[in-house]
DOBANU-614118 format. One record per residue (C-alpha): z, x, y; residue in three letters. Coordinates in steps of 0.1 Angstrom, whole numbers, plus 5000, padded with zeros to 4 digits. Each point is the difference from the previous one (the first is absolute). Layout:
ZXYala ...
% end
This chain:
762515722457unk 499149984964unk 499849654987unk 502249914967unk 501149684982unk 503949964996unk 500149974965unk 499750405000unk 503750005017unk 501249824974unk 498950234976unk 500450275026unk 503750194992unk 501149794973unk 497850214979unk 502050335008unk 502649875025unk 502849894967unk 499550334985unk 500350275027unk 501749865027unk 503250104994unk 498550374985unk 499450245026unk 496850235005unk 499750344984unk 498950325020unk 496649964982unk 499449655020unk 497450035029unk 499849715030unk 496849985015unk 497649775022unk 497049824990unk 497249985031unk 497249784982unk 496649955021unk 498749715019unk 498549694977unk 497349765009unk 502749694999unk 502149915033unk 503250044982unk 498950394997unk 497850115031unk 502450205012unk 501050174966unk 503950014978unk 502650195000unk 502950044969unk 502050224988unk 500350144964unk 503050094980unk 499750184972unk 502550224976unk 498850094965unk 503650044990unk 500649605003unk 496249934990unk 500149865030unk 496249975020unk 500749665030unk 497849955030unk 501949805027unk 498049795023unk 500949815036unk 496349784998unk 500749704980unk 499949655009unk 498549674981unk 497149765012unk 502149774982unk 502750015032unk 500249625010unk 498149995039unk 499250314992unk 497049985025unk 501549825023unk 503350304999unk 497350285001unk 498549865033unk 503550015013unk 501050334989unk 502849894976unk 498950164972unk 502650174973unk 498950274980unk 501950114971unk 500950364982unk 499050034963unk 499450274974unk 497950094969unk 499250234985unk 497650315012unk 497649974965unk 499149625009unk 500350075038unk 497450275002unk 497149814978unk 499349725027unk 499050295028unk 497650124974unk 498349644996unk 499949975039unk 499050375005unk 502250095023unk 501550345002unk 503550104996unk 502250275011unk 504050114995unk 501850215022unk 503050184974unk 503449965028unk 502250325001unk 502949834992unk 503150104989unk 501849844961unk 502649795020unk 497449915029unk 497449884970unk 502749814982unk 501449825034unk 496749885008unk 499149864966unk 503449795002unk 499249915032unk 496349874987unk 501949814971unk 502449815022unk 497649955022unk 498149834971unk 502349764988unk 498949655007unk 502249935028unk 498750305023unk 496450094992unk 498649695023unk 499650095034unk 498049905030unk 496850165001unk 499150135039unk 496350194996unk 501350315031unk 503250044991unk 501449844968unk 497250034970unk 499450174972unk 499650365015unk 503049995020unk 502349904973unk 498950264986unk 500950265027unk 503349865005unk 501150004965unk 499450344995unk 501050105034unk 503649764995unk 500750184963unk 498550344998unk 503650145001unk 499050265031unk 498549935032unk 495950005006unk 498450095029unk 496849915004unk 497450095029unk 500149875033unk 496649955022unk 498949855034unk 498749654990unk 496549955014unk 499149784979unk 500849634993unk 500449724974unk 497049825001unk 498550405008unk 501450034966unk 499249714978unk 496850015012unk 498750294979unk 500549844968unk 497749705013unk 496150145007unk 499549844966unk 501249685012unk 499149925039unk 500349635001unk 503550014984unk 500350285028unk 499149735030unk 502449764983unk 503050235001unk 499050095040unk 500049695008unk 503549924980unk 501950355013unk 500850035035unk 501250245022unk 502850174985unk 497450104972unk 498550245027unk 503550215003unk 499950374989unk 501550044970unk 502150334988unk 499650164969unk 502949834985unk 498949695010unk 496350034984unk 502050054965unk 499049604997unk 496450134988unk 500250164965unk 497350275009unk 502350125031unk 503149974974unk 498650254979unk 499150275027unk 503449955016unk 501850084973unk 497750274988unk 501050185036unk 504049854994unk 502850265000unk 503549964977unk 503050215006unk 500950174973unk 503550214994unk 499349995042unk 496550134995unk 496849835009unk 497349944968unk 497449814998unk 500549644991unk 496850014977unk 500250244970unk 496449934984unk 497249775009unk 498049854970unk 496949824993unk 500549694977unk 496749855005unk 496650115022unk 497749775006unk 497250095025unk 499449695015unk 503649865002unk 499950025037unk 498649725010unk 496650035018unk 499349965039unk 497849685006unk 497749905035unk 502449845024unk 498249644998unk 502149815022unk 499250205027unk 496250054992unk 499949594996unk 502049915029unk 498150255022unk 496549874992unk 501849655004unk 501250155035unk 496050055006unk 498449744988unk 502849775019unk 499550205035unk 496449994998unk 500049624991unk 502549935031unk 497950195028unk 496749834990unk 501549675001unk 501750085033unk 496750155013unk 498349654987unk 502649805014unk 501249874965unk 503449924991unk 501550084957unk 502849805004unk 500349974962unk 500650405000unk 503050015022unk 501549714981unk 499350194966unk 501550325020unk 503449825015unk 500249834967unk 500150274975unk 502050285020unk 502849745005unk 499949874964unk 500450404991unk 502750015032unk 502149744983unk 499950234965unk 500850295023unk 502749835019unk 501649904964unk 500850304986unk 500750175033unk 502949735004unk 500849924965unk 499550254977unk 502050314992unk 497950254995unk 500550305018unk 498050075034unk 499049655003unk 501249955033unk 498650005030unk 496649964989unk 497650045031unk 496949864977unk 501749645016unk 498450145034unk 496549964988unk 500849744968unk 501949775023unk 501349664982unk 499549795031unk 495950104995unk 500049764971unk 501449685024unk 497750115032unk 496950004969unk 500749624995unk 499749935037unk 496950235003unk 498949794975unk 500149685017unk 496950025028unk 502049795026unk 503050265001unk 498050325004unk 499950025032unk 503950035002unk 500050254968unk 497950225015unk 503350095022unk 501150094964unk 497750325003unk 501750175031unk 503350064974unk 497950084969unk 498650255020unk 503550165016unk 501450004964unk 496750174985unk 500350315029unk 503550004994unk 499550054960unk 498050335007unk 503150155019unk 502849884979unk 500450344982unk 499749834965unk 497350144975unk 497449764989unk 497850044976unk 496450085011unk 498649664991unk 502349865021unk 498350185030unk 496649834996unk 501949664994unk 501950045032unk 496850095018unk 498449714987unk 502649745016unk 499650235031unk 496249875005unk 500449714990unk 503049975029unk 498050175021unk 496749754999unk 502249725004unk 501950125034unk 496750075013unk 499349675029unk 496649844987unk 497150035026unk 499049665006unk 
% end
């Protein structure tokens, strides 16, 4: 979730990785995790996660980090659209880490872990191994496989006694989730509803909404560790690094709804008075068919081709249906109309049947839906002669 260039890797453990890795932490050493706040750039909407090392003894200060990948990746585009993106683990250290959250003014908190000598000194092998070159690439997966996660499961894997953390009965869902860190942003919003698909709209347990770092913090702020076969608190102290009062990033109008509501409007109003006036807009059903099946045909991509999560099904094809881009060439044609028009009766059955298929849209969606709908619904009426 936060956006780095690989050359830090490089320079990542080899600063402190030759001199401590075969020493061990001393009883003065504290393990914690770092929840930074949401940035204004894509690669940090939803906020960072890391966890920090530190042991006086070793003068030994390293912030570990599961967000780094390179531009410089060859199809890296063309990967990212597919969802084969690798991340890679890396390390600094904290007093050049911290700095950049201060230029971006985003706020930054550590949670101190209760963690025993021999649980801190397994987990800080564990991170070093898992920073060698051959293991600290791995597929990136935004739900369950990301920087958070990691995270979780490294501490949870290596904290030398078992955690339990609180249990809940989901109500709400992925895309419920994902969608709070996005009022700033509402047309990247309508982009990723029309991407994710169903299996976005799934309740998600407490557990499961570890994949935001916001939720990772108040999880393990509520976390459990047995202790000589006593339950303590996970979390000894909560600190402050950095307060900013407008890290949190600002809620904005939801514009594609306003513009595609008036567009709804102004569209409706245009179709009766032409209908009332006996006038036919071809030209605007061949705009409409065209573009929702151009934007089917994106749609239909990455619901069969790309591997990011909760692609599939995606019941945006209902209304965005590819075919509606080959019927807007015959529309287009003035002799083969009058056989199109048939065209309208199965437009219309799949735009009723995107209102019941159980799948979330996004509220511009709605009016866009609607939109076809009158348009379908001018053309099946039979002319008066």
């Amino acid at each position: 979730m936060q956006i780095r260039y690989f050359f830090l890797i490089v320079l990542s453990l080899l600063i402190f990785q030759s001199k401590v890795s075969a020493q061990q932490l001393s009883p003065e050493a504290t393990v914690s995790i770092l929840t930074c706040d949401p940035g204004t750039d894509v690669g940090e909407w939803y906020g960072h996660s890391a966890i920090r090392i530190a042991d006086p003894t070793l003068n030994l200060d390293a912030v570990f980090n599961y967000g780094l990948f390179s531009f410089e990746t060859p199809n890296f585009m063309y990967r990212f659209a597919k969802g084969q993106t690798d991340y890679a683990m890396g390390g600094e250290r904290f007093k050049s880490w911290l700095p950049q959250y201060d230029e971006e003014k985003r706020s930054v908190y550590e949670q101190v872990l209760n963690l025993t000598t021999e649980g801190k000194n397994k987990l800080f092998q564990a991170l070093l191994e898992n920073a060698k070159p051959e293991n600290r690439v791995y597929r990136y997966n935004f739900f369950m496989d990301n920087c958070a996660t990691r995270v979780r499961d490294m501490i949870e894997r290596n904290a030398g006694e078992p955690i339990q953390f609180t249990d809940n009965h989901p109500t709400e869902s992925y895309r419920d989730l994902i969608k709070k860190f996005h009022h700033s942003f509402r047309w990247f919003d309508l982009g990723i509803d029309l991407l994710v698909g169903k299996k976005a709209d799934q309740p998600v347990s407490a557990y499961g909404q570890m994949f935001l770092p916001d939720y990772l913090k108040d999880q393990f702020a509520k976390a459990e560790i047995t202790v000589d076969g006593k339950p303590q608190p996970l979390v000894l102290e909560t600190r402050t690094l950095r307060e900013y009062p407008n890290s949190k990033l600002n809620s904005d109008w939801p514009w594609p709804a306003i513009v595609f509501g008036i567009l709804f409007l102004i569209i409706a109003a245009f179709s009766v008075r032409s209908f009332l006036q006996k006038k036919r807009i071809d030209w605007l059903d061949y705009w409409l068919l065209g573009l929702s099946g151009f934007a089917g045909l994106i749609i239909g991509w990455f619901t069969l081709y790309s591997e990011h999560p909760a692609m599939s099904p995606n019941y945006n094809l209902l209304w965005a249906f590819p075919l509606n881009l080959f019927f807007a060439g015959l529309w287009a044609v003035k002799k083969w109309r009058p056989q199109a028009r048939y065209y309208f009766w199965l437009s219309g059955a799949l735009l009723i049947l995107s209102f019941v298929a159980g799948q979330q849209f996004n509220p511009a969606v709605y009016f866009l839906i609607l939109i076809l709908l009158v348009r379908v619904v001018v053309n099946l009426i039979p002319e008066k002669k």
